[in-house]
VEXDOVEX-189176 format. One record per residue (C-alpha): residue number from 1; residue in three letters; y, x, z. Coordinates in nm, 4 decimals. Each point is the difference from the previous one (the first is absolute). Example, Ala and Ser with C-alpha at 12.3 -4.5 7.8 and 13.67 -1.06 7.14 Angstrom:
2
<atom 1, 'ALA', <-0.4500, 1.2300, 0.7800>>
<atom 2, 'SER', <0.3440, 0.1370, -0.0660>>
//
This chain:
347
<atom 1, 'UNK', <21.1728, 0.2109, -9.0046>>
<atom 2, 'UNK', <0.1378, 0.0187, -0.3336>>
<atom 3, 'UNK', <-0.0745, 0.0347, -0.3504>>
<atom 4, 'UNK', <0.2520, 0.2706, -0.0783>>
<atom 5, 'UNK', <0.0600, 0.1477, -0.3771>>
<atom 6, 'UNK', <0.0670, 0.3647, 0.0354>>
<atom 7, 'UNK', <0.2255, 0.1102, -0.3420>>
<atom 8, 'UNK', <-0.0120, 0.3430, -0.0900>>
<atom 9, 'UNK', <0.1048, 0.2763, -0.2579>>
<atom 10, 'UNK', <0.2468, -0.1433, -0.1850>>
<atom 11, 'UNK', <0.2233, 0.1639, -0.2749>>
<atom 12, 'UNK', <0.2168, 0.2072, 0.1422>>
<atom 13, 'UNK', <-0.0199, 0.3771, 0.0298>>
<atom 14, 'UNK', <-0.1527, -0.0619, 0.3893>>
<atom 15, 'UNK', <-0.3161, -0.1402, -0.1458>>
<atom 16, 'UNK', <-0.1890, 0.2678, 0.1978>>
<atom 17, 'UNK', <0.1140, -0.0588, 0.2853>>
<atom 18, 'UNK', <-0.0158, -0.4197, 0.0429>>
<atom 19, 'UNK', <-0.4028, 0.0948, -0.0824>>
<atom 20, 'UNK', <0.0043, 0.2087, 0.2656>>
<atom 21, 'UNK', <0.1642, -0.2094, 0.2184>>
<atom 22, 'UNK', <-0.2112, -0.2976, -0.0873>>
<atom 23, 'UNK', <-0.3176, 0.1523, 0.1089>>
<atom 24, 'UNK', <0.1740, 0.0096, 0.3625>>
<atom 25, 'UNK', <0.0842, -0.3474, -0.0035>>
<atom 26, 'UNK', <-0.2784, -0.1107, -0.1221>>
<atom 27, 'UNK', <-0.2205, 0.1384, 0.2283>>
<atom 28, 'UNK', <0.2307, -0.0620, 0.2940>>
<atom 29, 'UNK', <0.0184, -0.3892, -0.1119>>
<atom 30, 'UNK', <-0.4091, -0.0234, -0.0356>>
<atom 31, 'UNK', <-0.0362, 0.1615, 0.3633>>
<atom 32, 'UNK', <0.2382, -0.2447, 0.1303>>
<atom 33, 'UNK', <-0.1935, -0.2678, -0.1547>>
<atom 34, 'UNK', <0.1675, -0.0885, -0.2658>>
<atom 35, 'UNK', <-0.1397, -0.0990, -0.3917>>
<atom 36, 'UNK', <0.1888, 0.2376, -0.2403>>
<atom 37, 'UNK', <-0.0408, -0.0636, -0.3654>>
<atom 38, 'UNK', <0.1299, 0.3498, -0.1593>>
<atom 39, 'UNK', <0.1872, -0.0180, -0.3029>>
<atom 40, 'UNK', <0.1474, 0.3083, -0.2190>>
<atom 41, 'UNK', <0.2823, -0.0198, -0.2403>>
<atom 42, 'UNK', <-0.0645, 0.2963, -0.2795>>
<atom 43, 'UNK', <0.3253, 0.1714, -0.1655>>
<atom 44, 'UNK', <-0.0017, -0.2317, -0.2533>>
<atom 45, 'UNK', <0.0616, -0.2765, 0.2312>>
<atom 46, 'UNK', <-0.3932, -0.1539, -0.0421>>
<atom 47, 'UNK', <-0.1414, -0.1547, 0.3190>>
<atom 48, 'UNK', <-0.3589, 0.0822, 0.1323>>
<atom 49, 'UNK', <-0.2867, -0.0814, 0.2117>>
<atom 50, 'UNK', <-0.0148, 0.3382, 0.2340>>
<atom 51, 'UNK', <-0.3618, 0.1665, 0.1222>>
<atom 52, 'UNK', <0.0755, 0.1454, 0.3749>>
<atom 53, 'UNK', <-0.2715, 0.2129, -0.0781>>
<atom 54, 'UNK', <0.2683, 0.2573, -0.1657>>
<atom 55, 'UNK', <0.2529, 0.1610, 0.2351>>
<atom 56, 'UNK', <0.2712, 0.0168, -0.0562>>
<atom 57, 'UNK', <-0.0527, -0.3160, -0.1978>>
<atom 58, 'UNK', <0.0160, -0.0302, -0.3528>>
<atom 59, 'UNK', <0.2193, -0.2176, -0.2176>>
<atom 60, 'UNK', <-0.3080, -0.1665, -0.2431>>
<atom 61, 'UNK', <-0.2901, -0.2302, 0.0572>>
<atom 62, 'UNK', <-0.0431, -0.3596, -0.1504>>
<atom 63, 'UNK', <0.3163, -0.1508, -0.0999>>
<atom 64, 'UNK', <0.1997, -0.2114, 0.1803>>
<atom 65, 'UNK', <0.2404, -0.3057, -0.0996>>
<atom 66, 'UNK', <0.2853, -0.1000, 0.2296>>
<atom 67, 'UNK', <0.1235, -0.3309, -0.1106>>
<atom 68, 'UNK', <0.3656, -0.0157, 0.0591>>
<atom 69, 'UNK', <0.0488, -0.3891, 0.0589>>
<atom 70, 'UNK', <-0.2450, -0.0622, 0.1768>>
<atom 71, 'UNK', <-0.0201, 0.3393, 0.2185>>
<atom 72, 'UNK', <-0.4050, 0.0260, -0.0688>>
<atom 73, 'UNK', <-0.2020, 0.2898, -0.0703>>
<atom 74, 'UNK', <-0.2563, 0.0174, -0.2256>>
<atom 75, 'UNK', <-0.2999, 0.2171, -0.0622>>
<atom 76, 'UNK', <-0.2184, -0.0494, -0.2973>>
<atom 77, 'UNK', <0.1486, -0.4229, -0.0128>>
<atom 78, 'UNK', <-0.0880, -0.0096, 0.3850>>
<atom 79, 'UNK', <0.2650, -0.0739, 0.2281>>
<atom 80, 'UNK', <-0.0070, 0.1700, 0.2954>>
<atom 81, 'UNK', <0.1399, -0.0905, 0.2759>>
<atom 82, 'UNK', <0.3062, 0.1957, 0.2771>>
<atom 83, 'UNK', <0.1969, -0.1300, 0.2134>>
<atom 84, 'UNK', <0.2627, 0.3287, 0.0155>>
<atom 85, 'UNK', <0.0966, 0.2971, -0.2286>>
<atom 86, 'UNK', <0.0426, 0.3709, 0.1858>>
<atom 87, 'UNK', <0.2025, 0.1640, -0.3040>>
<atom 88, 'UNK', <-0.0823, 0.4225, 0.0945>>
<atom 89, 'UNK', <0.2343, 0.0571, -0.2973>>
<atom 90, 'UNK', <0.2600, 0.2944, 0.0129>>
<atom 91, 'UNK', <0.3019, 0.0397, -0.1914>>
<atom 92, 'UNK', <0.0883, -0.1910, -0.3004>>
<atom 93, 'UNK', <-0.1603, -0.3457, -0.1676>>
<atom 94, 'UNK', <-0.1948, -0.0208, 0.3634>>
<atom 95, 'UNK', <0.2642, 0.0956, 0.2803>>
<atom 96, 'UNK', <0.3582, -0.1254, -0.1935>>
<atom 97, 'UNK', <-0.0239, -0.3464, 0.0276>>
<atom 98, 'UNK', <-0.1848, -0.0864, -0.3198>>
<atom 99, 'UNK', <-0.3643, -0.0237, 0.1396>>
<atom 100, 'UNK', <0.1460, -0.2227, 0.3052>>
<atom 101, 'UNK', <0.1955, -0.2915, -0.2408>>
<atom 102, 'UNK', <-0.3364, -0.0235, -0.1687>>
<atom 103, 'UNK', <-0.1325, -0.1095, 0.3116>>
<atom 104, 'UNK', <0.3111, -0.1882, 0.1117>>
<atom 105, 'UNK', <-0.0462, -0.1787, -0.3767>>
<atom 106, 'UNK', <-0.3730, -0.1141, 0.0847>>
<atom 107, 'UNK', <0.0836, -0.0511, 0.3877>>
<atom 108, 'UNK', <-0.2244, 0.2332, 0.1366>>
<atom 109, 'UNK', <-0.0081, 0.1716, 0.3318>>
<atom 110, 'UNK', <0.0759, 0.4227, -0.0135>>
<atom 111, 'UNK', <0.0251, 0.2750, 0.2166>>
<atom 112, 'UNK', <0.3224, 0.1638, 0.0119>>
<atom 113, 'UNK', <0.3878, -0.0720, -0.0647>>
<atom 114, 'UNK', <0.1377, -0.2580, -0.2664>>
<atom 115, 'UNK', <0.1237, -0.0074, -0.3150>>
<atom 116, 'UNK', <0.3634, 0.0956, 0.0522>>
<atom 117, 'UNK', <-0.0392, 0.2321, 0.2769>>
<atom 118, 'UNK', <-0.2890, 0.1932, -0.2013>>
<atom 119, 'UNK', <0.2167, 0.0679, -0.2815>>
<atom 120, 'UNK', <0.3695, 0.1411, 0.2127>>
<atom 121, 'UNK', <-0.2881, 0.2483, 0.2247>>
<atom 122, 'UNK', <-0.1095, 0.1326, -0.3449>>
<atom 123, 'UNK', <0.2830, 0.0807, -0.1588>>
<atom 124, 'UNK', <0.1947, 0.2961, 0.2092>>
<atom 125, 'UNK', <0.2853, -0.0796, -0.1112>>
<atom 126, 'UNK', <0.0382, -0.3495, 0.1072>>
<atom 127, 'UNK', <-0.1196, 0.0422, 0.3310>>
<atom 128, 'UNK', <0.2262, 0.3026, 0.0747>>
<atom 129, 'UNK', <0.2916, -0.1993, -0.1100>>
<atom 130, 'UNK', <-0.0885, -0.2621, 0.2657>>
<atom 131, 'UNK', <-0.0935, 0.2626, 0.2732>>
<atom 132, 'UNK', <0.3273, 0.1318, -0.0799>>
<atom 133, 'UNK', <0.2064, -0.3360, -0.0181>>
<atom 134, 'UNK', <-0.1672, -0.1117, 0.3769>>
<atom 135, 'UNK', <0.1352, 0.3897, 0.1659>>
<atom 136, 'UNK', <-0.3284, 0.1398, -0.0566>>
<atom 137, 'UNK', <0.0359, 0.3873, -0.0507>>
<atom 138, 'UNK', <-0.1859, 0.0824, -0.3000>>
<atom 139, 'UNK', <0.0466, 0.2995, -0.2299>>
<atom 140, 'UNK', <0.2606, 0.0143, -0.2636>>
<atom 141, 'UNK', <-0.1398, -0.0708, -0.3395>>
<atom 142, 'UNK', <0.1257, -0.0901, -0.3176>>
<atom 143, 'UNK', <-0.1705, -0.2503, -0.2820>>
<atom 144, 'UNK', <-0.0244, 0.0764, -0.3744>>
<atom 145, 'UNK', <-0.1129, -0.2526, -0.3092>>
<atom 146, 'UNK', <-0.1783, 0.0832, -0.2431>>
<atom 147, 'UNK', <0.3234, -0.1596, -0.2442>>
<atom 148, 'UNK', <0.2470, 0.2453, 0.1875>>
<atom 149, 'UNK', <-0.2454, 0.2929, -0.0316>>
<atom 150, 'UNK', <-0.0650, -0.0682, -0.3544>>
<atom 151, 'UNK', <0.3433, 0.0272, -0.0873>>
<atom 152, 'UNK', <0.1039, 0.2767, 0.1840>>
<atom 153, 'UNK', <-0.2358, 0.2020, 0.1741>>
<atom 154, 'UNK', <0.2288, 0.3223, 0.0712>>
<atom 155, 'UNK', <0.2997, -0.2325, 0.1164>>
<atom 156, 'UNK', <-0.2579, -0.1561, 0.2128>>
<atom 157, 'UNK', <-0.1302, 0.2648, 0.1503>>
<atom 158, 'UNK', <0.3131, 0.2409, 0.0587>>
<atom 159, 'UNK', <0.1295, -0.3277, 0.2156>>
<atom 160, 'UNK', <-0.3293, -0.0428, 0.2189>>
<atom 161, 'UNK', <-0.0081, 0.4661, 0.0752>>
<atom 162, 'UNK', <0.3888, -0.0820, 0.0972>>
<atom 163, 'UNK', <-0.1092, -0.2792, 0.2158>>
<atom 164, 'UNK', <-0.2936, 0.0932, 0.1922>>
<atom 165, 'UNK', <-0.0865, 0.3151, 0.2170>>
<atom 166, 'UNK', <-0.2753, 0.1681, -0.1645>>
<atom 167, 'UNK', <-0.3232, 0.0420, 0.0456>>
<atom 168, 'UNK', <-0.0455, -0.3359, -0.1644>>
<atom 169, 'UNK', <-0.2826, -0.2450, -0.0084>>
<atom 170, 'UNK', <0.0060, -0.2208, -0.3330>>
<atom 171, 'UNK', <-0.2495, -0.3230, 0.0141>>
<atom 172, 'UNK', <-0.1066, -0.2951, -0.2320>>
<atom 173, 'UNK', <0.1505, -0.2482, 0.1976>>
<atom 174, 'UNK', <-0.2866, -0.2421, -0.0400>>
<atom 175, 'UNK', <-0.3334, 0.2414, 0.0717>>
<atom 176, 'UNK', <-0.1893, 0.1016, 0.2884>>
<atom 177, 'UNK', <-0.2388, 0.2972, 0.1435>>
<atom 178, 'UNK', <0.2968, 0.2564, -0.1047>>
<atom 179, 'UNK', <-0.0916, -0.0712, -0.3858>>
<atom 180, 'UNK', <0.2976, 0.1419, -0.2183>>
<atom 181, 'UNK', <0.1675, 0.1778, 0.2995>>
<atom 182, 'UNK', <0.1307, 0.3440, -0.0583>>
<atom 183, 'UNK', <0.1874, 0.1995, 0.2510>>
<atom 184, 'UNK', <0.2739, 0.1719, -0.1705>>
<atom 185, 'UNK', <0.2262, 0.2927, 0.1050>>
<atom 186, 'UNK', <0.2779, 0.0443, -0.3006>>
<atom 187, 'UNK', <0.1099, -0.2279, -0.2984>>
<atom 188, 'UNK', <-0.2505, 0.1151, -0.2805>>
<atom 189, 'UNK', <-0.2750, -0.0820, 0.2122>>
<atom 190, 'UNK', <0.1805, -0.3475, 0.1120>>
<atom 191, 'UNK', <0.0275, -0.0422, -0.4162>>
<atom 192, 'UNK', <-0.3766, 0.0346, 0.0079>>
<atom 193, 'UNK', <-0.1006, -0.1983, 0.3055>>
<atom 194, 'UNK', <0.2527, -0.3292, -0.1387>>
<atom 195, 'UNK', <-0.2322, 0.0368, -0.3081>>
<atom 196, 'UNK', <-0.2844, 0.0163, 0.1303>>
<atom 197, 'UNK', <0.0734, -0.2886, 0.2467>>
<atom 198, 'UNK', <0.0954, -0.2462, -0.3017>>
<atom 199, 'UNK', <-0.3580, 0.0263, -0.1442>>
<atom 200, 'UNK', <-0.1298, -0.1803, 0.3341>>
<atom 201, 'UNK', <0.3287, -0.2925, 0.0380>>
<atom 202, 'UNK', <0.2959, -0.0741, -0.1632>>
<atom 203, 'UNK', <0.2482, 0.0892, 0.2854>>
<atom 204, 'UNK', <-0.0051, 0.2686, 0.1927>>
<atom 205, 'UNK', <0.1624, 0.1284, 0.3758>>
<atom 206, 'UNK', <0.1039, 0.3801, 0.0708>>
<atom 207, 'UNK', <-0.0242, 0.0116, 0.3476>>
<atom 208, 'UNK', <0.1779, 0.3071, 0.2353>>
<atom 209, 'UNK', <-0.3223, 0.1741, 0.1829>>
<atom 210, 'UNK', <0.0027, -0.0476, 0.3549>>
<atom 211, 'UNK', <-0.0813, 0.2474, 0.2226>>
<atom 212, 'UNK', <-0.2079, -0.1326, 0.3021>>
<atom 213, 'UNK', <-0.3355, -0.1328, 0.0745>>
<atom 214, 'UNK', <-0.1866, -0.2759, -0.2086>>
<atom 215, 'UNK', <-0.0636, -0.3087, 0.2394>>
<atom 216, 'UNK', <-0.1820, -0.3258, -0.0524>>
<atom 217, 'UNK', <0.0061, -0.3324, 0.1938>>
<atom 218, 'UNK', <-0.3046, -0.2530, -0.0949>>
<atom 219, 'UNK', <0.1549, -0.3550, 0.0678>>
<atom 220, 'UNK', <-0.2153, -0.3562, -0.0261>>
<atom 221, 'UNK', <0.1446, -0.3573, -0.0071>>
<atom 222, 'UNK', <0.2888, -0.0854, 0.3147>>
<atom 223, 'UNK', <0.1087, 0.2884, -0.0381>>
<atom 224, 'UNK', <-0.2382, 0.2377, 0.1435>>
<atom 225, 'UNK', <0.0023, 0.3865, -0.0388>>
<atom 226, 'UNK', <-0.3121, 0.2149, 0.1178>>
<atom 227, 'UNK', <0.0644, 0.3143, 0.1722>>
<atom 228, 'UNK', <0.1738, 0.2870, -0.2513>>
<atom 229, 'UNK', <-0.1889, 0.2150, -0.2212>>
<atom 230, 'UNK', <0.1103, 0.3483, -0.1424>>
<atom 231, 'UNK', <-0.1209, 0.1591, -0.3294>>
<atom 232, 'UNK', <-0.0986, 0.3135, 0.0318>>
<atom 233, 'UNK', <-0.0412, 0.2285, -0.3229>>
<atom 234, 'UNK', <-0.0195, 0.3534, -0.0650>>
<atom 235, 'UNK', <0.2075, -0.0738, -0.3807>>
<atom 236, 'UNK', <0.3834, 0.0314, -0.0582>>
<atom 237, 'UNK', <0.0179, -0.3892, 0.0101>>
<atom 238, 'UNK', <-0.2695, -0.3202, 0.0088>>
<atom 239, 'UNK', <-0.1069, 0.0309, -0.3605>>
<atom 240, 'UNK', <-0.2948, -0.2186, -0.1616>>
<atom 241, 'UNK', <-0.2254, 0.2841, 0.0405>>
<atom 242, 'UNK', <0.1175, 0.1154, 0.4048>>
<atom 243, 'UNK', <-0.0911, -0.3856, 0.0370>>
<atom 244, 'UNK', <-0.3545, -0.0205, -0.1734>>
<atom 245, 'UNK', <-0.1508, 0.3115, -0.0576>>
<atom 246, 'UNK', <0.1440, 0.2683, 0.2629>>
<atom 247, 'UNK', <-0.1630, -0.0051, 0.2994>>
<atom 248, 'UNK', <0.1956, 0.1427, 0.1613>>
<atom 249, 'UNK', <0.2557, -0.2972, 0.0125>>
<atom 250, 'UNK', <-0.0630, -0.2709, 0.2510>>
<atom 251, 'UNK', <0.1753, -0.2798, 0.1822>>
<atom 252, 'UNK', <0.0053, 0.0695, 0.3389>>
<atom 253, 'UNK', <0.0270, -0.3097, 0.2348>>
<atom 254, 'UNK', <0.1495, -0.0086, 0.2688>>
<atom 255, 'UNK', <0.3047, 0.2058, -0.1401>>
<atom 256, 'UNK', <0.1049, 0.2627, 0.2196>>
<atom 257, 'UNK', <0.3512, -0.1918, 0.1048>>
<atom 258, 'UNK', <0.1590, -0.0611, 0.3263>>
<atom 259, 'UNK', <-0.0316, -0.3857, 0.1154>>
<atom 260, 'UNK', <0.3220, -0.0651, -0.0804>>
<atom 261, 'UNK', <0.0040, 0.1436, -0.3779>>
<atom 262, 'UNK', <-0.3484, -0.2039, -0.0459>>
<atom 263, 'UNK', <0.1542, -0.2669, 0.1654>>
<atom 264, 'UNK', <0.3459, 0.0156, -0.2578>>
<atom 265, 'UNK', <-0.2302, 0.0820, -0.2813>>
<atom 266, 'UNK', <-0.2004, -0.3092, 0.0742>>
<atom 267, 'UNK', <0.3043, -0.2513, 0.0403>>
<atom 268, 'UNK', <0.1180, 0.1240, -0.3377>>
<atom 269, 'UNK', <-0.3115, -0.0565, -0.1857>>
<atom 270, 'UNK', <0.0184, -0.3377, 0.1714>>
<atom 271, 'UNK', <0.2995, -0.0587, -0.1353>>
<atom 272, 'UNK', <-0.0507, 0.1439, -0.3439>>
<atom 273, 'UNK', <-0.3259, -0.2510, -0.0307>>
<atom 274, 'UNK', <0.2477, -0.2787, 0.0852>>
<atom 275, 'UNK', <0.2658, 0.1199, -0.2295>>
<atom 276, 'UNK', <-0.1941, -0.0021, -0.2784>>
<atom 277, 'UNK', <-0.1883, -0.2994, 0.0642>>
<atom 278, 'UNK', <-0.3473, 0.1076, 0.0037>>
<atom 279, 'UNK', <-0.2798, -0.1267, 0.1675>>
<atom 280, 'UNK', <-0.3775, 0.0679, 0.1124>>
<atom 281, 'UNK', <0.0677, 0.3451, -0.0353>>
<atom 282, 'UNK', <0.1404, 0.3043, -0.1137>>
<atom 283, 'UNK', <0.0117, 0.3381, 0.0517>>
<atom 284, 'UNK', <0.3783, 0.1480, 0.0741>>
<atom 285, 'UNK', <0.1114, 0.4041, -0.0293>>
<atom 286, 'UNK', <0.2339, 0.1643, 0.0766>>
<atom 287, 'UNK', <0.1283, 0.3752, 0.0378>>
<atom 288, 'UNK', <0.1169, 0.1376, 0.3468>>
<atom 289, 'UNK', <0.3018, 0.2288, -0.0530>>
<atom 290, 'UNK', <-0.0133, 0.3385, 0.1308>>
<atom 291, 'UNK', <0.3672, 0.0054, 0.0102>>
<atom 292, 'UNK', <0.1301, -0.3198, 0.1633>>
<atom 293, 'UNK', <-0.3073, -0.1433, 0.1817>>
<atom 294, 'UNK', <0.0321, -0.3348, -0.1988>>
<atom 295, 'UNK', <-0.2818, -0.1995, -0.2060>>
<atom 296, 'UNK', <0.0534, -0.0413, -0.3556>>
<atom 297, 'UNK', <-0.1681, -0.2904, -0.1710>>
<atom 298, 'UNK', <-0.2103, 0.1431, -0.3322>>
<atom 299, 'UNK', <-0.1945, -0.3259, -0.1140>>
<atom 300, 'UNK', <-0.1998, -0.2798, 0.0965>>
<atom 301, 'UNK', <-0.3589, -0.0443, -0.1196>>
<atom 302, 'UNK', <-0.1275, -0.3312, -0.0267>>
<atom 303, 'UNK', <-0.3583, 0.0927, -0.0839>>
<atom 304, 'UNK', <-0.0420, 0.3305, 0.1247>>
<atom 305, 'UNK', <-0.3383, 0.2341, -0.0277>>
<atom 306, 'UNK', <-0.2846, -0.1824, 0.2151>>
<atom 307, 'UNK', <-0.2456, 0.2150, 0.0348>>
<atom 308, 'UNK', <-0.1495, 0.0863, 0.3286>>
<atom 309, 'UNK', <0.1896, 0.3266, 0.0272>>
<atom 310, 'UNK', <0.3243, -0.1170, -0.1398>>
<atom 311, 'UNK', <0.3488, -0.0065, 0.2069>>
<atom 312, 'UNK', <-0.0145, -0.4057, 0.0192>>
<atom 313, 'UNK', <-0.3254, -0.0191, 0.1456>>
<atom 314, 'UNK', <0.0323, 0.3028, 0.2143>>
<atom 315, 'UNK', <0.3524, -0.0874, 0.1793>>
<atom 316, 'UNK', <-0.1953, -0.3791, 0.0588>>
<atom 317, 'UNK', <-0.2675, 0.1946, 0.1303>>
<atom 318, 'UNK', <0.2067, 0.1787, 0.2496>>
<atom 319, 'UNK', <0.1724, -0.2891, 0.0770>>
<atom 320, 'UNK', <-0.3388, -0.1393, 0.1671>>
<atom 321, 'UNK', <-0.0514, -0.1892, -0.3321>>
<atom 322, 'UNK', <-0.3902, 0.0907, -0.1593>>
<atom 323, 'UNK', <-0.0362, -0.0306, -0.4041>>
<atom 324, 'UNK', <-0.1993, -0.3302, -0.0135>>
<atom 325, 'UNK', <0.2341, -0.1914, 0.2330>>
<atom 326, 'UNK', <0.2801, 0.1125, -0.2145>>
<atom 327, 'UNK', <-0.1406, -0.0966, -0.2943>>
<atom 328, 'UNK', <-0.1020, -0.3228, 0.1399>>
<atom 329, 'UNK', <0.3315, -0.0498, 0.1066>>
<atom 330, 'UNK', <0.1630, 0.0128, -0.3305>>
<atom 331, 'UNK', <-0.2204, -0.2195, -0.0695>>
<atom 332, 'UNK', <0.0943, -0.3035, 0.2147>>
<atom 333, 'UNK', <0.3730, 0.1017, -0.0562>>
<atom 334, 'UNK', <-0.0590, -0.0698, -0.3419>>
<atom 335, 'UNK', <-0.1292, -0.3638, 0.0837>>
<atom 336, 'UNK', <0.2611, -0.0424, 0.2545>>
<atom 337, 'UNK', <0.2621, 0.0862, -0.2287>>
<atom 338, 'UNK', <-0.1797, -0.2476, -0.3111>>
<atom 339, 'UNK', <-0.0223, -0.2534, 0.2837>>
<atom 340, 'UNK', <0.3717, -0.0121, 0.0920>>
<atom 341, 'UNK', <0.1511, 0.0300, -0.3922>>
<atom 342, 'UNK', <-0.1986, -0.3134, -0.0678>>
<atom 343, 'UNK', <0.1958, -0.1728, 0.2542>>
<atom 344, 'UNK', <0.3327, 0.0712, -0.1378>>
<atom 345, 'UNK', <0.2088, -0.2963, -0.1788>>
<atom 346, 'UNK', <-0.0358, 0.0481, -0.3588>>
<atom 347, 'UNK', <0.2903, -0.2351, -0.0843>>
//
C-alpha cells in the first residue's frame, strides 16, 4: 500500500468543496489500506498539517514546507516521507495545470491528468474550440478579452446579442462549480453578466442556452466511460447553489437513456478524453437536445467533486465500481503513468 499525500482547499473560489471532497477520499483511501498524510492549502496559498478530526476538513494545523527541488515535505524540519500526491483540488491554481508542473518539476507521482491537458479542460474556451475543430457538436459561443471589452464594451456586446440566440449563459472561461455564471435573457443583463464574469478571469465565453437534458459520462485511463449520469435539479439551470446546497438536485446514475444514446454518449466522452489528451480521469458533460436528439459537449472536468455522493463517484458506483477501489485505482494509475514518463528518451 501506499503512502499517498491527499492536497486539499486550495485558492480558488471551490475551496469548500475540495474539503469536502477530501474527507471522502481520505477516508475511502484509509479503508482501502492506504497511509494518507492530509495536507490543506489556505486562501493565501499557505500549506498545512490537516486534523481528520474536523469534517469537512479544515485548511490549518502545523505548517508544512514543500521543498521544490527536492520534492520533500516538511513538518516542523522533519521530512516526512510519500511516495504519491492525490491533488482533491477544484478549479483554478489546483485543477489548471499549475499544481501538476509542480509535481512534474520535483518528479513526483499524482493522481489525475497532466500538465497540458489540465490547463485546455479548464479553460472553456479552448476545449470547445477543439471539440468543435474534431466535428464535435458543441454549443455556439463566442469569446471576449478583457482588452476588447475594455475598449469597447457596447460595440462588444451589441455584436455577441446579434450573434447568439438568447437566453444566454456568460462564463469565466477559466472557473469551475458555475462560479461567475449568469443566465441572461436580453442585452442589459448580458452587459451585467460580461462584468461580472471579468472579476473571476480575464476572458470570457457567451454561450447560446441549450435546451435538453444535462448528461455526464465519468471516464478513467484507456479510455473508459462509466455508465451515464443525469443531473437532476428543481432550478432554472445547474447553478453553484442547485449543486451544493439544494437538495433537491441530484445526479442520478444510471441516466434514464436508451442503450444506444448511453452507448453514443459514452463513445463521445471517450473520444473527448482522447481529444483533449487527458488521462486518469475526468469527468465529461454534456446537454441532450430536446430538439434534435444529439449530445452536445459542455466541458470536461479533470478533478471533479469526490465526495461520496458526487456524480463521479456515483456513475463508478453504478458502473459496478465501489469508492475505495476507485480511489485506489487512481492511485496505481498515477504510478503507472510516473512509471512509463520515466522511460521516455529525454534527448
Amino acid at each position: 500500500m501506499a503512502t499517498v499525500l491527499l492536497l486539499f482547499g486550495g485558492r480558488s473560489s471551490e475551496h469548500e468543496v475540495s474539503c469536502e471532497s477530501a474527507v471522502s477520499v481520505n477516508d475511502a483511501l484509509t479503508g482501502a489500506g492506504h497511509r494518507v498524510i492530509p495536507v490543506g492549502i489556505d486562501r493565501q496559498g499557505d500549506w498545512f498539517l490537516a486534523d481528520t478530526a474536523y469534517r469537512p476538513f479544515r485548511a490549518e494545523g502545523r505548517s508544512v514546507a514543500f521543498r521544490v527541488a527536492e520534492g520533500v515535505l516538511a513538518v516542523g524540519g522533519q521530512n516526512v516521507e510519500f511516495d504519491v500526491v492525490f491533488p482533491v483540488l477544484h478549479g483554478p491554481m489546483g485543477e489548471d495545470g499549475t499544481v501538476q508542473g509542480l509535481f512534474e518539476v520535483c518528479g513526483v507521482p499524482y493522481v489525475g491528468c497532466g500538465v497540458l491537458a489540465s490547463a485546455l479542460a479548464m479553460d472553456k474556451d479552448l476545449a470547445k474550440n477543439l471539440a468543435a475543430s474534431a466535428g464535435i457538436a458543441t454549443s455556439p459561443w463566442k469569446t471576449i478579452r478583457r482588452r476588447e471589452w475594455d475598449i469597447d464594451q457596447e460595440g462588444v456586446a451589441s455584436s455577441v446579442a446579434h450573434g447568439l440566440r438568447f437566453p444566454l449563459f456568460v462564463k469565466p472561461a477559466v472557473q469551475g462549480s458555475s462560479i461567475g455564471i449568469a443566465k441572461v435573457s436580453d442585452v442589459s443583463e448580458l452587459v451585467d453578466g460580461i462584468v461580472n464574469a471579468f472579476r473571476y478571469d480575464n476572458k470570457v465565453i457567451v454561450e447560446e442556452g441549450i435546451e435538453g437534458r444535462e448528461i455526464e459520462v465519468a471516464v478513467l485511463d484507456g479510455p473508459r466511460a462509466s455508465v451515464p449520469g443525469e443531473i437532476i435539479t428543481e432550478s432554472d439551470w445547474y447553478t453553484y447553489d442547485a449543486k451544493y446546497n439544494d437538495e433537491g438536485s441530484e445526479c442520478v446514475a444510471p441516466a434514464d437513456l436508451s442503450d444506444e444514446n448511453a452507448k453514443t454518449v459514452r463513445a463521445l466522452a471517450e473520444s473527448v478524453f482522447d481529444l483533449l489528451g487527458l488521462n486518469g480521469l475526468a469527468r465529461i458533460d454534456f446537454f441532450f437536445e430536446t430538439a434534435t436528439g444529439r449530445f452536445i459537449f459542455n466541458e470536461a472536468n479533470t478533478m471533479p467533486g469526490f465526495t461520496a455522493i458526487s456524480g463521479f463517484p456515483k456513475m463508478w458506483l453504478a458502473s459496478g465500481f465501489s469508492y475505495e477501489d476507485l480511489c485506489s485505482h487512481l492511485v496505481d494509475a498515477a504510478f503507472e503513468r510516473h512509471e512509463a514518463k520515466g522511460r521516455l528518451a529525454v534527448r
